[in-house]
C-alpha positions in Angstrom: 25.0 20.5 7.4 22.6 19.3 4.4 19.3 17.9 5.5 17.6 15.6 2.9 14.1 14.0 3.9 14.6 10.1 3.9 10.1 9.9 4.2 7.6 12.5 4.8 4.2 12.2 5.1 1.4 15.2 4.4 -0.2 16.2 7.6 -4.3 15.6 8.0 -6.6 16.7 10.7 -7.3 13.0 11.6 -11.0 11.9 12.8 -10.0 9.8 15.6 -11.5 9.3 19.1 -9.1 12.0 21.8 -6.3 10.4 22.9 -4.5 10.7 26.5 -1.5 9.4 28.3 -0.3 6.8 25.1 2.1 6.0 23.7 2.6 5.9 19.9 5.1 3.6 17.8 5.0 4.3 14.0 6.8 3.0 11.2 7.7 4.0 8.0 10.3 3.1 5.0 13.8 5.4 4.6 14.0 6.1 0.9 18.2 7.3 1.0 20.4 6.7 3.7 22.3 8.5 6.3 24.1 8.2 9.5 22.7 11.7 10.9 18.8 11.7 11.5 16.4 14.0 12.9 12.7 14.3 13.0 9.5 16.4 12.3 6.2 16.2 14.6 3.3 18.1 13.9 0.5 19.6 15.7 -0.5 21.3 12.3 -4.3 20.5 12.7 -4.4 20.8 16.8 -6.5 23.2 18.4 -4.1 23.4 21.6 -0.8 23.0 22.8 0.6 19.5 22.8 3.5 17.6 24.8 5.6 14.9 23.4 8.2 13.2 25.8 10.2 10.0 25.3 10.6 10.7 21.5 13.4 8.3 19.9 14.2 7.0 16.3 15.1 3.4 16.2 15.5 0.3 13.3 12.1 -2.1 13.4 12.2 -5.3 14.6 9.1 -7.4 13.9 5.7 -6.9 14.2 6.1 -3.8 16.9 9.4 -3.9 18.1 12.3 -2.2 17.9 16.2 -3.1 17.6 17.5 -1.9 20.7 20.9 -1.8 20.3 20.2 0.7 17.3 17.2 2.5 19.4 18.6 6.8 19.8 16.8 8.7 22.3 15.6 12.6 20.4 15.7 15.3 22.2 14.6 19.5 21.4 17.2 21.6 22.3 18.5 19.8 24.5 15.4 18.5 26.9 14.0 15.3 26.5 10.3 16.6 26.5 9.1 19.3 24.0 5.2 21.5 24.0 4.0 22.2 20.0 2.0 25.0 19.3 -1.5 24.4 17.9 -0.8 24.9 14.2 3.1 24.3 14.7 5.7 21.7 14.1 9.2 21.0 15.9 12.5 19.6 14.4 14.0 16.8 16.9 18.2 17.9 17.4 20.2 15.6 15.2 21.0 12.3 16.4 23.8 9.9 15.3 22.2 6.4 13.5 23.4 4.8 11.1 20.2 4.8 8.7 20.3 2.5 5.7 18.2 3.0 2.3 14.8 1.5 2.0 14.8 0.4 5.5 12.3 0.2 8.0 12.2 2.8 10.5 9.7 3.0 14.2 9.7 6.5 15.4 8.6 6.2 19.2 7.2 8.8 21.4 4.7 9.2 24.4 1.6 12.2 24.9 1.2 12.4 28.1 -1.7 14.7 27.9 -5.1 14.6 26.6 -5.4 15.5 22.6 -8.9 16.2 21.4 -7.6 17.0 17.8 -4.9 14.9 16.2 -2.5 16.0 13.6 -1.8 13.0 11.2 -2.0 11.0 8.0 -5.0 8.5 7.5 -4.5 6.1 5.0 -1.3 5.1 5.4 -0.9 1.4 3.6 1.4 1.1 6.9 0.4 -0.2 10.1 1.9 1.1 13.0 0.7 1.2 16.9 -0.7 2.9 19.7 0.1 1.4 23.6 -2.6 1.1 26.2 -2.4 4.2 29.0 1.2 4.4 29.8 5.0 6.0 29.1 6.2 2.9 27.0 8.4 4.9 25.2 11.8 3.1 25.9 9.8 -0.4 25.7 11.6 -2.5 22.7 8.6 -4.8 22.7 5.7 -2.1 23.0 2.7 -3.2 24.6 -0.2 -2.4 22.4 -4.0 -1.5 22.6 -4.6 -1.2 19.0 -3.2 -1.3 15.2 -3.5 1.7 13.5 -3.5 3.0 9.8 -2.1 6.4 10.3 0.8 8.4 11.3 0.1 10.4 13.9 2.1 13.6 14.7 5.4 12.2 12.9 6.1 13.6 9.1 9.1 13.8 8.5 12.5 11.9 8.6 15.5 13.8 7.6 19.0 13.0 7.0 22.4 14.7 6.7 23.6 14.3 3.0 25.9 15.6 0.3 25.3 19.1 -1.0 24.9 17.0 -4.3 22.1 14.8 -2.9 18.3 15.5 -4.6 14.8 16.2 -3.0 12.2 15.1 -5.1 8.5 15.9 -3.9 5.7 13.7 -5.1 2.9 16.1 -4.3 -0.8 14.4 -5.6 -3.7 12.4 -4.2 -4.6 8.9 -3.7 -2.7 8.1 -7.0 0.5 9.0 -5.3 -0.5 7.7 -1.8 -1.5 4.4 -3.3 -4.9 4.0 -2.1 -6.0 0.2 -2.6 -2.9 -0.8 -2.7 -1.7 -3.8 -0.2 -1.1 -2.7 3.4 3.0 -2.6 4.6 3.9 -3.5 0.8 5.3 -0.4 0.0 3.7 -0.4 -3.3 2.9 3.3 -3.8 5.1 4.6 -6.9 7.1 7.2 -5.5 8.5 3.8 -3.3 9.3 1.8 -6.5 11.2 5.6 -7.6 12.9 5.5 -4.7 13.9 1.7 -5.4 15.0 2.6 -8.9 17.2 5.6 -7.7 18.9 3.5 -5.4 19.4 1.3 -7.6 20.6 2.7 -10.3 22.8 5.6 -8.7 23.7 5.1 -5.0 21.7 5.8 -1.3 21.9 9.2 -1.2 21.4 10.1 -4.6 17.9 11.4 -4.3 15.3 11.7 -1.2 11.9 10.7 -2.4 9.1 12.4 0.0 5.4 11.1 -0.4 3.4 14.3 -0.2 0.3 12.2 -1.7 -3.5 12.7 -0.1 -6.5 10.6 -1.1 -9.0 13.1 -1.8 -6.4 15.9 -2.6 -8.0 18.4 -5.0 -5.9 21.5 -7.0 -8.7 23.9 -7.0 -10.7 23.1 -3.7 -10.1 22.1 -0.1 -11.5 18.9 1.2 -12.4 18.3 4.9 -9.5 15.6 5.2 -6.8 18.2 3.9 -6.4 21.6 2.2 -6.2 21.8 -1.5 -3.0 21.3 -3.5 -2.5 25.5 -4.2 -2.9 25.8 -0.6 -0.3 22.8 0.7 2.4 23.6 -2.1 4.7 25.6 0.3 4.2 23.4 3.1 4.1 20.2 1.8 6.3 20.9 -1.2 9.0 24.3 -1.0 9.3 23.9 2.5 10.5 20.1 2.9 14.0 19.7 3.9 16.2 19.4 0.7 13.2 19.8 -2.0 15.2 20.7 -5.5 12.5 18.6 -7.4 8.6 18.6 -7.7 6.4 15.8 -9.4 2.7 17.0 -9.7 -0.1 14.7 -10.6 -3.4 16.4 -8.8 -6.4 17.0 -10.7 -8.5 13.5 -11.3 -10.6 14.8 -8.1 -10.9 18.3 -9.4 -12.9 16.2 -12.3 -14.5 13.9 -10.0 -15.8 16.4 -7.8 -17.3 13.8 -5.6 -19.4 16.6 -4.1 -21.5 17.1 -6.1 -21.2 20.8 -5.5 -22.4 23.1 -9.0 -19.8 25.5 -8.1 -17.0 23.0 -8.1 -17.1 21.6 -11.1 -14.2 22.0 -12.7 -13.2 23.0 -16.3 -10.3 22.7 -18.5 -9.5 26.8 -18.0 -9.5 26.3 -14.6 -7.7 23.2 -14.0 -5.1 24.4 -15.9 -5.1 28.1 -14.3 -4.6 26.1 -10.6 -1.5 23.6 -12.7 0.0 27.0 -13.8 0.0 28.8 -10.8 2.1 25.6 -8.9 4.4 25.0 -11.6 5.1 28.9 -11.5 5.6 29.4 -7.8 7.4 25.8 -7.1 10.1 27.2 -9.7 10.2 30.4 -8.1 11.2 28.8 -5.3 14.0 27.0 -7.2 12.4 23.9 -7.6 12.7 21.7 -10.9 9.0 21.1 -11.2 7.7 18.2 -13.5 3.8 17.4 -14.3 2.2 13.7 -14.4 -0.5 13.7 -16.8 -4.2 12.6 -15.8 -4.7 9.0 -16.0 -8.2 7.1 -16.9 -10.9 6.7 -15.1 -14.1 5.6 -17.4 -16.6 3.7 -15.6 -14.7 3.8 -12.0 -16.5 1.9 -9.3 -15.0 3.6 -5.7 -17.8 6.1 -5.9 -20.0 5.5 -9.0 -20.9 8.3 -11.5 -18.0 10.4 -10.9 -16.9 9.9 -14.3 -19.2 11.3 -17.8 -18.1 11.9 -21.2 -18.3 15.5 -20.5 -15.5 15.4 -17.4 -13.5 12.7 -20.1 -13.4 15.8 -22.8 -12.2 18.2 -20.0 -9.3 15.5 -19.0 -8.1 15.4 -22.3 -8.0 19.0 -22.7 -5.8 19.2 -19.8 -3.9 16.8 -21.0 -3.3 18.0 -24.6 -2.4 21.1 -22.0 0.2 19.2 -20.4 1.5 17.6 -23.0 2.7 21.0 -24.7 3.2 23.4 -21.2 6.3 25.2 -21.2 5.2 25.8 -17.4 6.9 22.8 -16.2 10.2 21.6 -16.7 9.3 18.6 -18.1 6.1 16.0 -18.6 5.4 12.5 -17.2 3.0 10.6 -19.3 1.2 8.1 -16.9 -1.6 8.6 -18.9 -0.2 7.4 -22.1 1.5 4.2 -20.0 -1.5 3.2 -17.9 -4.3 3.1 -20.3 -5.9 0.8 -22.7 -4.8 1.8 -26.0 -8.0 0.2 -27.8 -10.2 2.1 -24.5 -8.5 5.3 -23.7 -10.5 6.6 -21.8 -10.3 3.4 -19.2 -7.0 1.7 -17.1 -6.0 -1.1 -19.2 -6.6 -4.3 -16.7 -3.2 -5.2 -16.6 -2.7 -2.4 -14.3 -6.2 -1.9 -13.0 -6.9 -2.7 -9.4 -10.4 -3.4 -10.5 -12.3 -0.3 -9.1 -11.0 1.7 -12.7 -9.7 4.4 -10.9 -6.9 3.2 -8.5 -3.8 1.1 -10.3 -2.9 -2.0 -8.4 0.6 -3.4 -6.8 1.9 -3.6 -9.9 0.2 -0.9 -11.7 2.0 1.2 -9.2 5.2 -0.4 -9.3 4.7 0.3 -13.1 4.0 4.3 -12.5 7.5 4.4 -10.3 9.0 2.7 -13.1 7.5 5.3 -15.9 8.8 7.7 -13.6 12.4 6.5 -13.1 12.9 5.5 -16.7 11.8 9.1 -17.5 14.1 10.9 -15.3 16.9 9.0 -15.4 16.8 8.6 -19.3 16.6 12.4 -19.8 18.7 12.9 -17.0 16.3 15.4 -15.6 17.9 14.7 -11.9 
């Protein structure tokens, strides 16, 4: 049986208060559909053991509910409660639901012990929910303590599909996990992809998994998550049914909101780090395709990242990209995004208004350059 992920998420060591005894419901989008599910959880950042009982997959329903006719209890060989090794991740058994495209999914579980690390993904542009003390696992109406805006311990969502049925990895930083963009809009390109290739071919015709980090560097680790080098075979080669990569890392290589001497990147180097991903992610049989840098002049999220020196190094790397024969092919959001009379800024149109992030539609647009790209050339 073909496993394809329908949403992924990149997994973070999260800064949040320890949790015990609670109950967590949280919700993400299918991209492709499937009548076969199973599920990831993740203890990739813990520093000890961790117990998960009561885990189910279900279709939402409101604000924090779930359909409970459609609700599917998951289980780990066989038992209904499952321990993950500090650094590990288990795979739920599969599970019979029928799972449309671009639906809205609540994964369900309860911790009934005390966590003092949590393995997640901050940011999420997706509320989901954590329950007072309690198993309130099988609860359709879930009481709740607090909103949250992470996924905690739940990255992936896999389906069973056709042998024929594509894995495309978006693997980048804020860019790609749509930082300022509106909360439970599902605005983040690789959504408006996934739109498209539904769309325009049929449910299962290609997974689209969000590997996207805000921060996420090529060269460098950040506290918040390691460096894009370092996360390709977990976050990339190893998702279930990756035959595709789209890269677009390397706007906080330039950035280097550190401030740190020996971080500062250069073209040479920047494109030493591009090589080495494009090399190993078609080693490992992947298609791999490269998004070139977009604008940033004059950005506002964290003032003076941007000079006219780190603006010459971005266009090296892109007149790099531009003519690679690394990568199987080129994605010019660069050339769609910016202001043809500014260049080196985001024209407004599609600026969110810090000149760094794209807004709604400025990501809907990227997904769009995307999907007209790949479907056009027929690159899938």
């Amino acid at each position: 049986m073909n496993f394809t992920g329908t949403w992924t998420t990149s997994p973070q060591p999260l800064d949040e208060p320890s949790f015990e005894n609670r109950t967590f419901r949280m919700m993400m989008r299918s991209s492709i559909a499937g009548r076969t599910a199973r599920v990831r959880f993740s203890n990739a950042h813990g520093e000890a053991p961790m117990a998960i009982a009561g885990a189910s997959i279900a279709m939402r329903k409101g604000d924090t509910g779930i359909e409970a006719s459609s609700r599917r209890a998951l289980t780990f060989g066989g038992q209904n409660t499952t321990i993950i090794a500090a650094g590990a991740l288990v795979v739920s058994d599969p599970v019979g639901i029928d799972l449309p495209a671009l639906a809205d999914i609540a994964i369900t579980f309860h911790v009934p012990g005390a966590i003092a690390v949590s393995t997640g993904h901050g940011g999420a542009r997706q509320t989901s929910y954590v329950s007072p003390p309690g198993d309130h696992s099988a609860t359709a109406d879930m009481p709740v303590e607090k909103p949250t805006d992470s996924w905690f311990f739940t990255t992936c969502v896999e389906v069973a599909t056709p042998a024929t049925t594509r894995g495309v990895i978006t693997l980048g930083d804020s860019l790609t996990d749509a930082n300022i963009s509106t909360p439970n809009a599902n605005c983040r390109w690789p959504d408006q992809l996934a739109r498209r290739l539904v769309a325009e071919r049929d449910p299962q015709f290609a997974g689209v998994m969000n590997q996207g980090i805000g921060g996420n560097r090529i060269l460098h680790d950040n506290p918040n998550s390691w460096g894009g080098q370092r996360r390709l075979d977990r976050d990339a080669i190893a998702q279930p049914g990756a035959t595709h990569l789209i890269l677009l890392l390397g706007t906080n290589d330039l950035r280097n909101r550190r401030g740190d001497p020996a971080q500062e990147a250069t073209a040479p180097a920047m494109i030493a780090g591009m090589t080495q991903i494009g090399q190993r992610a078609r080693a490992a049989g992947l298609k791999a395709f490269i998004g070139t840098l977009m604008p940033y002049e004059n950005e506002t999220f964290v003032p003076g990242c941007w000079t006219p020196a780190k603006e010459k190094v971005r266009l090296s790397v892109n007149d790099w990209i531009r003519g690679n024969r690394v990568f199987d092919a080129v994605i010019d959001f660069d050339r769609a995004l910016r202001d043809p009379e500014n260049p080196s800024k985001l024209l407004t149109q599609w600026d969110c208004g810090d000149h760094l992030h794209p807004s709604d539609d400025g990501y809907n647009h990227m997904g769009d350059v995307a999907a007209d790209f790949l479907l056009l050339q027929n690159l899938l």
